[in-house]
Backbone as CSV, one residue per row, in Angstrom:
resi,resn,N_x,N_y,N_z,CA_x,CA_y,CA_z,C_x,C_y,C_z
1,UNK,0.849,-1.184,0.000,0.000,0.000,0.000,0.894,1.247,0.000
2,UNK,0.784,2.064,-0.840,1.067,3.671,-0.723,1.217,4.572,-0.055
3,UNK,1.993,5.284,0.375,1.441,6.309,1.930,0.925,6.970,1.210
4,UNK,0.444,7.439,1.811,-0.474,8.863,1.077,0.544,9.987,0.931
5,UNK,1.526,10.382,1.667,2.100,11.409,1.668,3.063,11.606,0.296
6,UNK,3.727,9.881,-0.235,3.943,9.372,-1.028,3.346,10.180,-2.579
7,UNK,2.421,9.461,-2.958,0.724,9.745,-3.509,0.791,11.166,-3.759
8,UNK,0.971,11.904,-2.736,0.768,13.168,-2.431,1.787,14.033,-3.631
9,UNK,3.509,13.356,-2.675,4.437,14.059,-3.820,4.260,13.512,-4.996
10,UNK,4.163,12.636,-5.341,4.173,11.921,-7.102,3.514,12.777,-7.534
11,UNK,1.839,12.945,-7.187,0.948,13.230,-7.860,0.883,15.138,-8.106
12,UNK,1.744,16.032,-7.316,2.210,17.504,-7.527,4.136,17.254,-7.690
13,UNK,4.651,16.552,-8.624,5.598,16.396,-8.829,7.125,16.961,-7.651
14,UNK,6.929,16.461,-6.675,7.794,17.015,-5.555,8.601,16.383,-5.073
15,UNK,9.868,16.418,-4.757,11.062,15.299,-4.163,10.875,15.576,-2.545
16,UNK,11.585,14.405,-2.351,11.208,14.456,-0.847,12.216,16.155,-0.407
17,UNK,13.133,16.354,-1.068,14.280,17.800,-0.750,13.118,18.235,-0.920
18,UNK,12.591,18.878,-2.017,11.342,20.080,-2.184,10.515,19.961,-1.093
19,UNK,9.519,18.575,-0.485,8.490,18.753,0.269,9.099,19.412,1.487
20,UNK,10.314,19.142,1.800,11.121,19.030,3.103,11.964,21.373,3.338
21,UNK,11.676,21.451,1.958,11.678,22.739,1.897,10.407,23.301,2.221
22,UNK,9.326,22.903,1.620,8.035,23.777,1.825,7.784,23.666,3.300
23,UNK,8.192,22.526,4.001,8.133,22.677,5.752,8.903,23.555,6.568
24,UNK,9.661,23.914,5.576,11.062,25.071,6.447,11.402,23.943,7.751
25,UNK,11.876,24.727,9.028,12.797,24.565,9.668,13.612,23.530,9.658
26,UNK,13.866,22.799,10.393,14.926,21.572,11.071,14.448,20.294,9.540
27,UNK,13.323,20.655,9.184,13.208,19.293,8.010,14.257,19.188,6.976
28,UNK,14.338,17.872,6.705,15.353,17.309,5.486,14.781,16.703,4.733
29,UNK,15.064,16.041,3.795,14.591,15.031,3.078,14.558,13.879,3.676
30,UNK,15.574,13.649,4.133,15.703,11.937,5.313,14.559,11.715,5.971
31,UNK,13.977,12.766,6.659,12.829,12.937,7.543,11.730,12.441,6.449
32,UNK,11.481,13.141,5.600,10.586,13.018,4.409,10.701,11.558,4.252
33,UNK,11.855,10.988,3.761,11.633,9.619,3.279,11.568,8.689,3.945
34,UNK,11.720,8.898,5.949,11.750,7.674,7.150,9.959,8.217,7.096
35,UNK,9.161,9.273,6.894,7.697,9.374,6.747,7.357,8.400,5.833
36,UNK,7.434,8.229,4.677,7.038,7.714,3.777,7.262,6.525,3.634
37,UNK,8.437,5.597,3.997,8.762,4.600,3.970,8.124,3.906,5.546
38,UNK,7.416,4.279,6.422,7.044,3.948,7.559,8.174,3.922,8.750
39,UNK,9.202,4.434,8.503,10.518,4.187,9.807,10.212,4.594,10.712
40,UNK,9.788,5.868,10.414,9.671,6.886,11.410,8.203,7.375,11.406
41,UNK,7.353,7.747,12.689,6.401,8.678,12.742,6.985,10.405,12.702
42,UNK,6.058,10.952,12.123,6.327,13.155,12.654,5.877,13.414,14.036
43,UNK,6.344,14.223,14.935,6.055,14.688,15.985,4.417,15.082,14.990
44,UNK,3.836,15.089,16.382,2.348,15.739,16.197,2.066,17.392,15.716
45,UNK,3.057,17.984,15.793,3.204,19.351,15.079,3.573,19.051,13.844
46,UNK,4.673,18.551,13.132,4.623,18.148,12.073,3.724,17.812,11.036
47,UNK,3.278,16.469,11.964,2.380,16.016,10.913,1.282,17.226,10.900
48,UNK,0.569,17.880,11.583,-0.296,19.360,11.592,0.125,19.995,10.299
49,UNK,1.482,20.242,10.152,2.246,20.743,9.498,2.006,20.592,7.783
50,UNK,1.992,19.188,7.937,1.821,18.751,6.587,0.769,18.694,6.202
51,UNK,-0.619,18.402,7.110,-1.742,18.162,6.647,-1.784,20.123,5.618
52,UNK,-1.271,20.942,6.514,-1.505,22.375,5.881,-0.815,22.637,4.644
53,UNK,0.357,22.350,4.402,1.248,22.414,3.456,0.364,21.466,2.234
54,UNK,-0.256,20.410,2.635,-0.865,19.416,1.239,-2.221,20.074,1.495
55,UNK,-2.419,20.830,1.801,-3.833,21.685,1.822,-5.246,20.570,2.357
56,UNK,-4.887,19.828,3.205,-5.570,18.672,3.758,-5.627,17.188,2.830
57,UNK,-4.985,17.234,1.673,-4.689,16.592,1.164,-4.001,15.023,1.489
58,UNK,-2.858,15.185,2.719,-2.697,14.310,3.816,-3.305,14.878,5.223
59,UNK,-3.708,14.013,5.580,-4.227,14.582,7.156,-2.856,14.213,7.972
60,UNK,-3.447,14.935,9.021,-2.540,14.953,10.309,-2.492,13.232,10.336
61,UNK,-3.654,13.251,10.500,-4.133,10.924,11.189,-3.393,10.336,10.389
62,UNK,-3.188,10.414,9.240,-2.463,9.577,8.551,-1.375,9.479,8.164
63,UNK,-1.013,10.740,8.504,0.871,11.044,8.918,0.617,9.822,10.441
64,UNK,0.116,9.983,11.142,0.327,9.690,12.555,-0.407,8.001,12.290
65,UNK,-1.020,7.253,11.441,-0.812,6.369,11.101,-2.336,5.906,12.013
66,UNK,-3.178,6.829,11.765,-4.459,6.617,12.393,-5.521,6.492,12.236
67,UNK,-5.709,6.188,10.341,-6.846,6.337,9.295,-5.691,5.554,7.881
């Protein structure tokens, strides 16, 4: 199965560097790709973070692996 966040970049042509820019601070790409690959969860601000940046497009829950 796909992450969505995955889904997300493919489908607005974005590398995990680019998504990891539109988050500004402390983010990298590494971060981006331990999200996507399941390694890692986002702190709960983060994932907030992203649901705004993909314009609800990913939710918070499913960064956080809850839907």
């Amino acid at each position: 199965m796909t992450h969505p966040l995955a889904s997300y970049l493919k489908r607005e042509g974005l590398s995990f560097s680019d998504f990891a820019r539109a988050l500004g601070g402390k983010t990298v790409s590494s971060h981006v790709s331990h999200w996507v690959s399941g390694k890692h969860l986002p702190r709960v601000h983060t994932a907030k973070q992203i649901e705004k940046a993909t314009r609800g497009a990913v939710t918070a829950a499913q960064m956080m692996g809850l839907r």
